[in-house]
N, CA, C, O and CB atoms as a CASP TS submission, in Angstrom:
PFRMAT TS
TARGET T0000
AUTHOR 0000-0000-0000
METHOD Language model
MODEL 1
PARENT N/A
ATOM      1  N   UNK     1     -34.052   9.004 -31.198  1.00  0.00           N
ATOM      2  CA  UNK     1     -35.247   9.813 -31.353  1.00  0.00           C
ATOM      3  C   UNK     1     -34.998  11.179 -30.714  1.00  0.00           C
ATOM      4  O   UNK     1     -34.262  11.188 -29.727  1.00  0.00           O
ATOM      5  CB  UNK     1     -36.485   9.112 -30.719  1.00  0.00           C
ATOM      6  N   UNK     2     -35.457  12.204 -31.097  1.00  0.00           N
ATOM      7  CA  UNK     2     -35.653  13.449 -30.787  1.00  0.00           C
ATOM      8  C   UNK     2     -36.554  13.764 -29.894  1.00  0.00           C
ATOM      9  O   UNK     2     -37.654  13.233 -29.740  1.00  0.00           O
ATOM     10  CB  UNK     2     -35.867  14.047 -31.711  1.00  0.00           C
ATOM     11  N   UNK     3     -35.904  14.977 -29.069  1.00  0.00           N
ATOM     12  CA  UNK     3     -36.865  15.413 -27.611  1.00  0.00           C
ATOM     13  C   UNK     3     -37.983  16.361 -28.439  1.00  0.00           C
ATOM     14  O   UNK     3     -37.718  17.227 -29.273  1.00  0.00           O
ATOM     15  CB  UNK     3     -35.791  16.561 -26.089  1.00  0.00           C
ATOM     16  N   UNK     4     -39.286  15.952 -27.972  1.00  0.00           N
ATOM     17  CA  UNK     4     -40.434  16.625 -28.236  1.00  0.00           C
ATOM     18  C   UNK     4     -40.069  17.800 -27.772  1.00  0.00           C
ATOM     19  O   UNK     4     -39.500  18.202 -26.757  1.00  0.00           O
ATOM     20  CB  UNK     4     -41.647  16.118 -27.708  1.00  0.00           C
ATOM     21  N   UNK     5     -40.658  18.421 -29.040  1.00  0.00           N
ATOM     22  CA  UNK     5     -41.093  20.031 -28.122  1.00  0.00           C
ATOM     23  C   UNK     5     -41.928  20.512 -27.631  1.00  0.00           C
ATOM     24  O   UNK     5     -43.107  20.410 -27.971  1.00  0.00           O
ATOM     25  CB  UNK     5     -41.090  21.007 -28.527  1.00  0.00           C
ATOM     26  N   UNK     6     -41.316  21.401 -26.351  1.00  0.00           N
ATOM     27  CA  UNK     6     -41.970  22.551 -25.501  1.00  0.00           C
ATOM     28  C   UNK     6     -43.334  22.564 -25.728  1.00  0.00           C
ATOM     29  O   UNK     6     -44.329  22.240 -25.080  1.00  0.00           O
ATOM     30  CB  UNK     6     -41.446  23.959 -25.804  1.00  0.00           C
ATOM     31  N   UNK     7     -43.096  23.060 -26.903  1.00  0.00           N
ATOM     32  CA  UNK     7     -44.966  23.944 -27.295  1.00  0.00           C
ATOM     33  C   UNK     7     -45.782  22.743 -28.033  1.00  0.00           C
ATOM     34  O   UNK     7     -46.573  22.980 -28.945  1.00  0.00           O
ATOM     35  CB  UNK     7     -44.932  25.715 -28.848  1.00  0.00           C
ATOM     36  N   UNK     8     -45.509  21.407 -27.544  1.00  0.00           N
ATOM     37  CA  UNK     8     -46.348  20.244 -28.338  1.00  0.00           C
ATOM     38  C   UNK     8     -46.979  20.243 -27.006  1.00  0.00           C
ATOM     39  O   UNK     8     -46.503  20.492 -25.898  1.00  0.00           O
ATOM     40  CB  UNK     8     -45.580  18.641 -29.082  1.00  0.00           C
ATOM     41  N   UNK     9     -48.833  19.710 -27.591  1.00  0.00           N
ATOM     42  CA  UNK     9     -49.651  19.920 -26.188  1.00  0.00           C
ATOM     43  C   UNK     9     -50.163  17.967 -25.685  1.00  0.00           C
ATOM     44  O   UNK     9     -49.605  16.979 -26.162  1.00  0.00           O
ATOM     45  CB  UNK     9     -51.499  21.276 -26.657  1.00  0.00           C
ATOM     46  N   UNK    10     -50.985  17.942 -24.949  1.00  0.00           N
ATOM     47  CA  UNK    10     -50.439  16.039 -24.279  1.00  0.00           C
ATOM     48  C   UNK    10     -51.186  15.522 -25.652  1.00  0.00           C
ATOM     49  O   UNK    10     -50.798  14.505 -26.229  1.00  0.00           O
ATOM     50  CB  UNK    10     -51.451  15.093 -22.164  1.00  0.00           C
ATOM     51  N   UNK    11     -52.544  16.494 -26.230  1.00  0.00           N
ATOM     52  CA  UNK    11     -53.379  15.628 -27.527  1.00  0.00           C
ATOM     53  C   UNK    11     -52.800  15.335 -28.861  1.00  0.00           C
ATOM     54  O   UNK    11     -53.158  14.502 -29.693  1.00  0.00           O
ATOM     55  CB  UNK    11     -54.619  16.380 -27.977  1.00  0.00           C
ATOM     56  N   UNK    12     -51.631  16.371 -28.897  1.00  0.00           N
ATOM     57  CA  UNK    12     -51.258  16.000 -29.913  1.00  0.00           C
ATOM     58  C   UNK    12     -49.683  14.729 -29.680  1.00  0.00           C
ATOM     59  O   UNK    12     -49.387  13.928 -30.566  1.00  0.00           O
ATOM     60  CB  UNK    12     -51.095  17.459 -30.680  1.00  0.00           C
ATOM     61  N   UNK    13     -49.205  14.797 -28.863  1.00  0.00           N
ATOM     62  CA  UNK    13     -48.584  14.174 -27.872  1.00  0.00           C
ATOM     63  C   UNK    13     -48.910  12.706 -28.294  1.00  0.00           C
ATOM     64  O   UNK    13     -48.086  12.116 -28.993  1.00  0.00           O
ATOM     65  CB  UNK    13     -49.055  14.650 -26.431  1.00  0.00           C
ATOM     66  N   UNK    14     -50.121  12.048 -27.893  1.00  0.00           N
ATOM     67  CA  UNK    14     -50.836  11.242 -28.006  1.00  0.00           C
ATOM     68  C   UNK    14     -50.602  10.478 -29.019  1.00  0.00           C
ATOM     69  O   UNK    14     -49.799   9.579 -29.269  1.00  0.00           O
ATOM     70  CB  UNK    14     -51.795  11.636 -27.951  1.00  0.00           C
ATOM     71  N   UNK    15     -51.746  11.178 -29.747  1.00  0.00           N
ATOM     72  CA  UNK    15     -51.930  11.075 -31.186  1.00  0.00           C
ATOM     73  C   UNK    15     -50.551  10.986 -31.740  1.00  0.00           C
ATOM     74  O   UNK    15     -50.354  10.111 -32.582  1.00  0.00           O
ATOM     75  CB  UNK    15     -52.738  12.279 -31.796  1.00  0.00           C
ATOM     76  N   UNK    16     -49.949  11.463 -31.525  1.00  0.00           N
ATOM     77  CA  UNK    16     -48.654  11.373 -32.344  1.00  0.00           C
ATOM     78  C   UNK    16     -47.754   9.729 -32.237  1.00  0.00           C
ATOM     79  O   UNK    16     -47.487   9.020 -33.207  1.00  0.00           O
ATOM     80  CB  UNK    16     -47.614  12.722 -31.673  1.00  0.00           C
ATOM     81  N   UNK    17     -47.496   9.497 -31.113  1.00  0.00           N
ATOM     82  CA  UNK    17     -47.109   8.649 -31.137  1.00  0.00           C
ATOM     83  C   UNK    17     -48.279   7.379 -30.401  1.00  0.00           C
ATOM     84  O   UNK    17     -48.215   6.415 -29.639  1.00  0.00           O
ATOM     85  CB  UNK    17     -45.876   9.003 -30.685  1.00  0.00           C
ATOM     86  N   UNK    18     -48.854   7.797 -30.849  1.00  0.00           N
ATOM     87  CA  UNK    18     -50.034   6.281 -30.786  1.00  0.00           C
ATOM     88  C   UNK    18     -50.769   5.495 -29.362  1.00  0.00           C
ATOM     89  O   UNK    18     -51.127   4.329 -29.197  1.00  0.00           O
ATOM     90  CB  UNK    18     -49.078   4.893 -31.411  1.00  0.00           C
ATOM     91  N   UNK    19     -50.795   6.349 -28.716  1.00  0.00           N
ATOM     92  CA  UNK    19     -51.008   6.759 -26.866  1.00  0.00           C
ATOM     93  C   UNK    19     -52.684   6.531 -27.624  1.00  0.00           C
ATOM     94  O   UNK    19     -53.103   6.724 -28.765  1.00  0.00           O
ATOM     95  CB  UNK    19     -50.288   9.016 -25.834  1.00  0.00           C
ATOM     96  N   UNK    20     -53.448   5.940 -26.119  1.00  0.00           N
ATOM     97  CA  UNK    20     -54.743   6.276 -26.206  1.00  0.00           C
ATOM     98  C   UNK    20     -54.921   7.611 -25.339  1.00  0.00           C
ATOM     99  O   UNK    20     -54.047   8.229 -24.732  1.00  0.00           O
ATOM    100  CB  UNK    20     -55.621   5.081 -25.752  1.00  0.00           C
ATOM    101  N   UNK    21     -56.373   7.904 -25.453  1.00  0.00           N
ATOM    102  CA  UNK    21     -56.564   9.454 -24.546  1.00  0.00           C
ATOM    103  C   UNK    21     -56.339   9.009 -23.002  1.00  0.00           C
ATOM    104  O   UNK    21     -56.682   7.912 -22.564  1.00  0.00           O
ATOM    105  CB  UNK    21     -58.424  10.285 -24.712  1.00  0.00           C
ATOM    106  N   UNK    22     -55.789   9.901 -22.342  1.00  0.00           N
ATOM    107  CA  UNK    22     -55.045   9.473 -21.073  1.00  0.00           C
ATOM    108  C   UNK    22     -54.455   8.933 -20.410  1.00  0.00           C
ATOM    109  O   UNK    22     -54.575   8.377 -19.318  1.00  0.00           O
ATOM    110  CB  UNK    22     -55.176   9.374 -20.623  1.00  0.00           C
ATOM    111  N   UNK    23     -53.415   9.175 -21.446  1.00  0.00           N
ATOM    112  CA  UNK    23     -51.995   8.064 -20.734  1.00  0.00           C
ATOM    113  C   UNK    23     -51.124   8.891 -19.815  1.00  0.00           C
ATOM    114  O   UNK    23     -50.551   8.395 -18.845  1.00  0.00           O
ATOM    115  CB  UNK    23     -50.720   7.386 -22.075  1.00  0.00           C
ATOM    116  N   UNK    24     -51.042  10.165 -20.147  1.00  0.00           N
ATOM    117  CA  UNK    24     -50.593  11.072 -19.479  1.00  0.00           C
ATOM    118  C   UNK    24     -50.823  11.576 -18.578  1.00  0.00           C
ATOM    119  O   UNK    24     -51.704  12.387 -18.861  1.00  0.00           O
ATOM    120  CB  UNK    24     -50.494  11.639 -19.840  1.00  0.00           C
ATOM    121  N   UNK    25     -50.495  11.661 -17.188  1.00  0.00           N
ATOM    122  CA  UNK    25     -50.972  11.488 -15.756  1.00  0.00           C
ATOM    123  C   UNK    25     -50.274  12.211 -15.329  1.00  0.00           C
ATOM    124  O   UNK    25     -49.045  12.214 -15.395  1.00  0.00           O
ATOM    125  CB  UNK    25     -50.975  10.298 -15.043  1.00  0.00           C
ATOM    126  N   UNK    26     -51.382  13.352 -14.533  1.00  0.00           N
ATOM    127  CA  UNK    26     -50.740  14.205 -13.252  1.00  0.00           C
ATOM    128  C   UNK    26     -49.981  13.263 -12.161  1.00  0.00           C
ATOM    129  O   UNK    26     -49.962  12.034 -12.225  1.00  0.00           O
ATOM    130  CB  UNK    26     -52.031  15.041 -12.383  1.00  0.00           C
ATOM    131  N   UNK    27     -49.272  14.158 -11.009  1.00  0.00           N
ATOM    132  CA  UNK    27     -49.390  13.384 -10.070  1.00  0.00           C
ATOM    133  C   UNK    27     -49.814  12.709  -8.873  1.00  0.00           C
ATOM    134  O   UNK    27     -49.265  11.937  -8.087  1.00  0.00           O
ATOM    135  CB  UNK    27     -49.058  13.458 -10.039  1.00  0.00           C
ATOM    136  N   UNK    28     -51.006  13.255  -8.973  1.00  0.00           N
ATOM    137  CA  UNK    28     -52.314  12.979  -8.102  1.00  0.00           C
ATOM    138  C   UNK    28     -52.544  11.117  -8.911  1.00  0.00           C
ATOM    139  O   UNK    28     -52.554  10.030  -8.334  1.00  0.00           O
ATOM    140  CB  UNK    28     -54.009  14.563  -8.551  1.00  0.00           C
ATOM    141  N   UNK    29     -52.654  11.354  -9.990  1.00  0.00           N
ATOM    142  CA  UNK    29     -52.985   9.648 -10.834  1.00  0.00           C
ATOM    143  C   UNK    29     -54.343  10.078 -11.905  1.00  0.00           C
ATOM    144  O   UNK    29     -55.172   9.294 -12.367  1.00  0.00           O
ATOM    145  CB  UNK    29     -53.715   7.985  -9.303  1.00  0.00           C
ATOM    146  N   UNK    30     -54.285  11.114 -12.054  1.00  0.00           N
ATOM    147  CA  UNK    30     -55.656  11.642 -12.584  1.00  0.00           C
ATOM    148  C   UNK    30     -55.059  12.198 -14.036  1.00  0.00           C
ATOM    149  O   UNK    30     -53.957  12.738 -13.943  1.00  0.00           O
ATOM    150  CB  UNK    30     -56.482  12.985 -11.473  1.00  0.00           C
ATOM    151  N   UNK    31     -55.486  12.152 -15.001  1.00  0.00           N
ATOM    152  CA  UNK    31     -55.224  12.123 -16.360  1.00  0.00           C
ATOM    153  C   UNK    31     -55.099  13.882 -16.618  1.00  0.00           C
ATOM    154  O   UNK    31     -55.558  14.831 -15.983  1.00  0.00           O
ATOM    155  CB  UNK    31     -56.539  11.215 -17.264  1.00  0.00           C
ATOM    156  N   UNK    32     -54.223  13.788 -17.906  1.00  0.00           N
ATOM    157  CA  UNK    32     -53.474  15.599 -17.753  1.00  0.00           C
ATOM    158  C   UNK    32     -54.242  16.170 -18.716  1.00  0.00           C
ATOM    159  O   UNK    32     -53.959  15.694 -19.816  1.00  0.00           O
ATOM    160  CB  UNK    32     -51.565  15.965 -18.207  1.00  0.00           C
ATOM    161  N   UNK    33     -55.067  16.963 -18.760  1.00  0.00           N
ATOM    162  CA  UNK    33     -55.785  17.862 -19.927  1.00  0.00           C
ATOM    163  C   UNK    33     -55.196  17.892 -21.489  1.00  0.00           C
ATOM    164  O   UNK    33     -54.066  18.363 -21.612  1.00  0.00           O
ATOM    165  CB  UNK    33     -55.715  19.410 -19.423  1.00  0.00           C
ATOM    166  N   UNK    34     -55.639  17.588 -22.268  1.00  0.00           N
ATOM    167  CA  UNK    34     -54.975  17.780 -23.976  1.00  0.00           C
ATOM    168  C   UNK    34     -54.759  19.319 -24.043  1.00  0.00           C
ATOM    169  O   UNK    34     -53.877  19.555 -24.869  1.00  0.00           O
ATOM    170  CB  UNK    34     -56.238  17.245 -25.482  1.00  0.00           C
ATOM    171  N   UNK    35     -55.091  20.083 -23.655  1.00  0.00           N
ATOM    172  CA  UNK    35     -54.296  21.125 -24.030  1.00  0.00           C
ATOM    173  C   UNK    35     -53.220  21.890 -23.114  1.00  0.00           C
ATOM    174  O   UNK    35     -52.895  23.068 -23.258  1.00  0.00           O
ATOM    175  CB  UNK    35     -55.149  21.963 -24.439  1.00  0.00           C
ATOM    176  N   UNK    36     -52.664  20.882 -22.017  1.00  0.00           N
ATOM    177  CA  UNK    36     -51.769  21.596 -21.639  1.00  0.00           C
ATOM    178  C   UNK    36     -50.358  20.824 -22.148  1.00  0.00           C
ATOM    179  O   UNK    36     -50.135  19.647 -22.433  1.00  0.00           O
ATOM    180  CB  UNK    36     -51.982  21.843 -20.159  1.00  0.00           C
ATOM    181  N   UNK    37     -49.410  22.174 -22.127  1.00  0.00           N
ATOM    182  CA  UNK    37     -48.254  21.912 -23.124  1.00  0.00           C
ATOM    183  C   UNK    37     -47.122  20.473 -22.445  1.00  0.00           C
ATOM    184  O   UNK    37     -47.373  19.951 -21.359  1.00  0.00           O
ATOM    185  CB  UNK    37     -47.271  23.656 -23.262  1.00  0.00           C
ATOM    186  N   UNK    38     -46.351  20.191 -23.007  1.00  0.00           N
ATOM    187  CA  UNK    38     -45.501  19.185 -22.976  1.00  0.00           C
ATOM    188  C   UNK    38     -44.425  20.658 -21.709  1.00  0.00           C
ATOM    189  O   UNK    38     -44.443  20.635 -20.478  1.00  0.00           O
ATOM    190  CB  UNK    38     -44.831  18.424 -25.003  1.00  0.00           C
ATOM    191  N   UNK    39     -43.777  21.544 -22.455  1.00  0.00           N
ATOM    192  CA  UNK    39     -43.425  22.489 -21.562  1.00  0.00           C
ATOM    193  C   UNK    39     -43.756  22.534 -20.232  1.00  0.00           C
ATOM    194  O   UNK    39     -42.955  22.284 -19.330  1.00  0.00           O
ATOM    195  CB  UNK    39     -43.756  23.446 -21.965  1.00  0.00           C
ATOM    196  N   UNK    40     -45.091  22.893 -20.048  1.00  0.00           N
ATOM    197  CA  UNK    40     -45.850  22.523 -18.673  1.00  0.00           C
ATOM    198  C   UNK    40     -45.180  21.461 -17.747  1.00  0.00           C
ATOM    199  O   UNK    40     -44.393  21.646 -16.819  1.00  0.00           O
ATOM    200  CB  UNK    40     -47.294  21.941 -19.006  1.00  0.00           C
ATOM    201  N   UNK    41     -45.537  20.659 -18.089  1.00  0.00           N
ATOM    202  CA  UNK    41     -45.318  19.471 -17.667  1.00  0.00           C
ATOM    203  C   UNK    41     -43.422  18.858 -17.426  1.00  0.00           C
ATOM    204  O   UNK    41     -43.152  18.068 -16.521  1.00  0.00           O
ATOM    205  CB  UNK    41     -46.202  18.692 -18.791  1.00  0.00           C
ATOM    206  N   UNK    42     -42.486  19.325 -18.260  1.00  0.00           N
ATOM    207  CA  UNK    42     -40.857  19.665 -17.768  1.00  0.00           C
ATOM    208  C   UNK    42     -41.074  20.263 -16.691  1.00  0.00           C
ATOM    209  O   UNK    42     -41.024  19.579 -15.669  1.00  0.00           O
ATOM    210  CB  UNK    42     -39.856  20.620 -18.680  1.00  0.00           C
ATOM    211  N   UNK    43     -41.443  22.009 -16.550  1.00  0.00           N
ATOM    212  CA  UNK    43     -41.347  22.699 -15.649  1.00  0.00           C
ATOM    213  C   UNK    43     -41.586  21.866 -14.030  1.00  0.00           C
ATOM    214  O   UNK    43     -40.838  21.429 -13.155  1.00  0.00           O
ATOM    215  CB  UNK    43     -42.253  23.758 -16.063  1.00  0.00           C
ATOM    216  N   UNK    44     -42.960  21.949 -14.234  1.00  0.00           N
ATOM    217  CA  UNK    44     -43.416  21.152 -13.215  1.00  0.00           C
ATOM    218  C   UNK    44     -42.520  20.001 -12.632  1.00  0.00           C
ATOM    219  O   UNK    44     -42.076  20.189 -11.499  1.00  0.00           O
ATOM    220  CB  UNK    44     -44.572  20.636 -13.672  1.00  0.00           C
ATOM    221  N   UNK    45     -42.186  18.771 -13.309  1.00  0.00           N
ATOM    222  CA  UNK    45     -41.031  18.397 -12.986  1.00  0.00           C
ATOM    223  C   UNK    45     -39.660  18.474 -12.202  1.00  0.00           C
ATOM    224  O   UNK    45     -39.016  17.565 -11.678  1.00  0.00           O
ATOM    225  CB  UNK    45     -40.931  18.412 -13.577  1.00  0.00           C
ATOM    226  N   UNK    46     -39.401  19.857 -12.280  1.00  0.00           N
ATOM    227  CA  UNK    46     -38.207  19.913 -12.440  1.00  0.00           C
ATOM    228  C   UNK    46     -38.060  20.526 -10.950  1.00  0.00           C
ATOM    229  O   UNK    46     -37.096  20.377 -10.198  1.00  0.00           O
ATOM    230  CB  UNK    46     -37.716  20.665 -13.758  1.00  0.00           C
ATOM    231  N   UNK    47     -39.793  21.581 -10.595  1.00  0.00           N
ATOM    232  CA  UNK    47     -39.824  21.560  -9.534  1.00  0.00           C
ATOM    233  C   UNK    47     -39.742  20.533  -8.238  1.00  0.00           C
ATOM    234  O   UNK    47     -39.004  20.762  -7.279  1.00  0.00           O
ATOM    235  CB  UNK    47     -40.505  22.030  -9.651  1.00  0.00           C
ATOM    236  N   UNK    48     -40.632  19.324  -8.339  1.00  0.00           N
ATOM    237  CA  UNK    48     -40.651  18.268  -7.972  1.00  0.00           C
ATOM    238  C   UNK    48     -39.327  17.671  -7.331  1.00  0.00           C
ATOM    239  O   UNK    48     -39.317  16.851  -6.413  1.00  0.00           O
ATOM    240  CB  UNK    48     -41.112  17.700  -8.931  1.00  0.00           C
ATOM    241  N   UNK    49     -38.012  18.305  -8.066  1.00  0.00           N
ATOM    242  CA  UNK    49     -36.917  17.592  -7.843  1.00  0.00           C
ATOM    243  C   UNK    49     -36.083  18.193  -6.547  1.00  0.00           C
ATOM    244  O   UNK    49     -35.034  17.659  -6.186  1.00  0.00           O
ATOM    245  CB  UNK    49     -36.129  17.579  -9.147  1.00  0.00           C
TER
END
């Protein structure tokens, strides 16, 4: 399978591959907004490390 892209946001994310709404979790444990990007969320990451 292929790495999602950057500019895909968590709703379509979701929806896409068959996720209910909020599967996608900050790291507090608190669910990640649909419109912030998949991008976002690498970055962030990467800080983390």
């Amino acid at each position: 399978m292929r790495k999602t892209r950057s500019d895909c946001t968590v709703g379509t994310f979701e929806k896409k591959h068959g996720l209910p709404a909020g599967s996608i979790r900050n790291v507090n444990g608190r669910d990640t907004r649909s419109d912030k990007k998949i991008g976002t969320i690498r970055k962030e990451a990467q800080k983390r490390k």
